[in-house]
Backbone bond lengths (Angstrom), bond angles and torsions (degrees), N, CA, C in turn:
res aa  C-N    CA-C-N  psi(-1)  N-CA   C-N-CA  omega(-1)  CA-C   N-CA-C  phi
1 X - - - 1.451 - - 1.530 108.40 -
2 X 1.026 122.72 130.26 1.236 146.14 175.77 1.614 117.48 -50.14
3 X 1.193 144.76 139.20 1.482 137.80 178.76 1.711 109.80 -72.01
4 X 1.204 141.89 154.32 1.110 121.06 173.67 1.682 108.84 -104.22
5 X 1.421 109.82 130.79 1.579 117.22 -161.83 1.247 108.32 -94.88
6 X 1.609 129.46 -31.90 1.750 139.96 -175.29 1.309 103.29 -86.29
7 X 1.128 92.79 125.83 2.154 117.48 176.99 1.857 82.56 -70.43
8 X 1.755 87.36 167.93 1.501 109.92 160.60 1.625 105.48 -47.88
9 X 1.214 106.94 -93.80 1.571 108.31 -166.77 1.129 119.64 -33.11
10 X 1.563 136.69 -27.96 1.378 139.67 -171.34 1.455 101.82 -91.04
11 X 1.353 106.63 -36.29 1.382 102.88 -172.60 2.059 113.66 -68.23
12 X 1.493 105.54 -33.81 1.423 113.35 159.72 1.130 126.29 -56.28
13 X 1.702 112.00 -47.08 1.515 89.77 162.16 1.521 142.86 -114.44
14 X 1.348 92.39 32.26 1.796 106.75 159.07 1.583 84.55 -88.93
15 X 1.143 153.53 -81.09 1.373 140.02 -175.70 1.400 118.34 -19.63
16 X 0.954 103.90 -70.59 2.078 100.57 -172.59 1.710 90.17 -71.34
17 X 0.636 110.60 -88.10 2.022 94.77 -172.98 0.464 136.50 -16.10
18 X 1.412 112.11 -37.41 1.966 118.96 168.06 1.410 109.66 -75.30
19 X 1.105 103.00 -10.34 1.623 85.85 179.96 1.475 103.55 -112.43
20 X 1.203 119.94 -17.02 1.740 109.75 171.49 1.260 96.73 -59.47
21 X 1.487 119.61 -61.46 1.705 124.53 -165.22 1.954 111.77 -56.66
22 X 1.063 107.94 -25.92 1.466 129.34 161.60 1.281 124.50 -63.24
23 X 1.431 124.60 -39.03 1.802 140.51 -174.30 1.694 104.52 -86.48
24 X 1.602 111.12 -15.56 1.252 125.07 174.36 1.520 109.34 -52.31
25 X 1.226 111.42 -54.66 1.667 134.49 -176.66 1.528 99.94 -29.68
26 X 1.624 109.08 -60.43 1.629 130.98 -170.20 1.321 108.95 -91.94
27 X 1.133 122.65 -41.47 1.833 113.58 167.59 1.486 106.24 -120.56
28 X 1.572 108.07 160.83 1.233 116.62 167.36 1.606 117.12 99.47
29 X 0.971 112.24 -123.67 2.033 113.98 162.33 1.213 128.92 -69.53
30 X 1.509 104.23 -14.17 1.602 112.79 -165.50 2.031 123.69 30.24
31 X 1.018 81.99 60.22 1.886 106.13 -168.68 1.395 82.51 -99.38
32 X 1.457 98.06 140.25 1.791 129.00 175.64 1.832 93.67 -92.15
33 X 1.390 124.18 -3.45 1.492 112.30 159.20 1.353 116.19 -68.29
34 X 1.666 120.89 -29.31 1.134 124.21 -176.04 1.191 125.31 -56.53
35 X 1.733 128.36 -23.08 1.385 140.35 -163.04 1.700 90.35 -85.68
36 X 1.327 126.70 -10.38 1.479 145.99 162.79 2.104 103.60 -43.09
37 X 1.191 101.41 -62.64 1.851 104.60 162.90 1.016 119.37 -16.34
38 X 2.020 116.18 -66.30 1.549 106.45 -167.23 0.928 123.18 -66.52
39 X 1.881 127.94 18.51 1.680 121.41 -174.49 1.861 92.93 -87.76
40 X 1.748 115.44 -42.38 1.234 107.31 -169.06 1.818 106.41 -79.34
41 X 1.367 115.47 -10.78 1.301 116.81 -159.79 1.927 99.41 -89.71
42 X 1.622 108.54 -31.08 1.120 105.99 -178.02 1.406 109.55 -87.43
43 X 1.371 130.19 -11.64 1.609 132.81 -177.20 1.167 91.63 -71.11
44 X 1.745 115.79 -68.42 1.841 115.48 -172.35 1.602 101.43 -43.29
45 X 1.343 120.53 -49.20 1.987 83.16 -163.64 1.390 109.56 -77.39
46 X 1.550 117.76 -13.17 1.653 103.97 -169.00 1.887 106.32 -84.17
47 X 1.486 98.42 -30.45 1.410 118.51 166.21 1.499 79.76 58.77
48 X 1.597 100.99 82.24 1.465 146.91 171.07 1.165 130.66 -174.72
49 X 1.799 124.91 104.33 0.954 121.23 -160.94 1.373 103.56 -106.84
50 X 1.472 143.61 132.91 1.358 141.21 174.23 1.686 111.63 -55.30
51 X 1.622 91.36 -70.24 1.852 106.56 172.88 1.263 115.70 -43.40
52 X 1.401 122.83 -34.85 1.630 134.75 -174.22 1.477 96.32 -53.50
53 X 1.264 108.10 -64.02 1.533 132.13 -160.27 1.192 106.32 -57.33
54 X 1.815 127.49 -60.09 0.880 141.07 150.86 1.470 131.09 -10.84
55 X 1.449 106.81 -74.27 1.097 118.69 169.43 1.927 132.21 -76.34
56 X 1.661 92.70 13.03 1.866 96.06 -159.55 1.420 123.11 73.76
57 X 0.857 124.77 -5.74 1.513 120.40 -166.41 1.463 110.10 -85.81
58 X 0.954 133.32 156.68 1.585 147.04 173.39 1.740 118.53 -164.49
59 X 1.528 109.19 122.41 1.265 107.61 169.84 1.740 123.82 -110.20
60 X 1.693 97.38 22.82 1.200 98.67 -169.61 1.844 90.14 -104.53
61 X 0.979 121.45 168.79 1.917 147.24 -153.23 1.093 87.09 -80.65
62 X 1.754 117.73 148.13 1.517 97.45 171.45 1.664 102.69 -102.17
63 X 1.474 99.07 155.89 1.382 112.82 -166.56 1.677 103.08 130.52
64 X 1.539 117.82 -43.59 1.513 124.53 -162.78 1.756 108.28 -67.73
C-alpha cells in the first residue's frame, strides 16, 4: 500500500476540480480535454499523488 501524499485541503480540491473540469464533458464545451479532470479527481480520492512522490513533496500530516 502506497503512503498517502495529499493533505485534506489539497485533497478537496483536486476533488471538486476534477470534477468541475470533468462535468465539462456534459455541459459547457463538451471538449474530450475535459475527461483530462479524472487525473486530479482520481489522486484526491485515493490521496496519492505520483508527481508528489516523485518530486518529495507531500501535503498530507505526517503520520497519514
Amino acid at each position: 500500500m502506497v503512503k498517502a501524499n495529499v493533505g485534506s485541503w489539497d485533497r478537496w480540491a483536486r476533488v471538486i476540480g476534477g470534477a468541475a473540469i470533468v462535468s465539462l464533458a456534459f455541459w459547457g464545451p463538451k471538449s474530450a480535454w475535459a475527461w483530462l479532470g479524472l487525473v486530479p479527481l482520481a489522486t484526491g480520492l485515493v490521496r496519492y499523488c505520483p508527481a508528489y512522490d516523485i518530486c518529495g513533496l507531500s501535503t498530507a500530516k505526517k503520520g497519514s
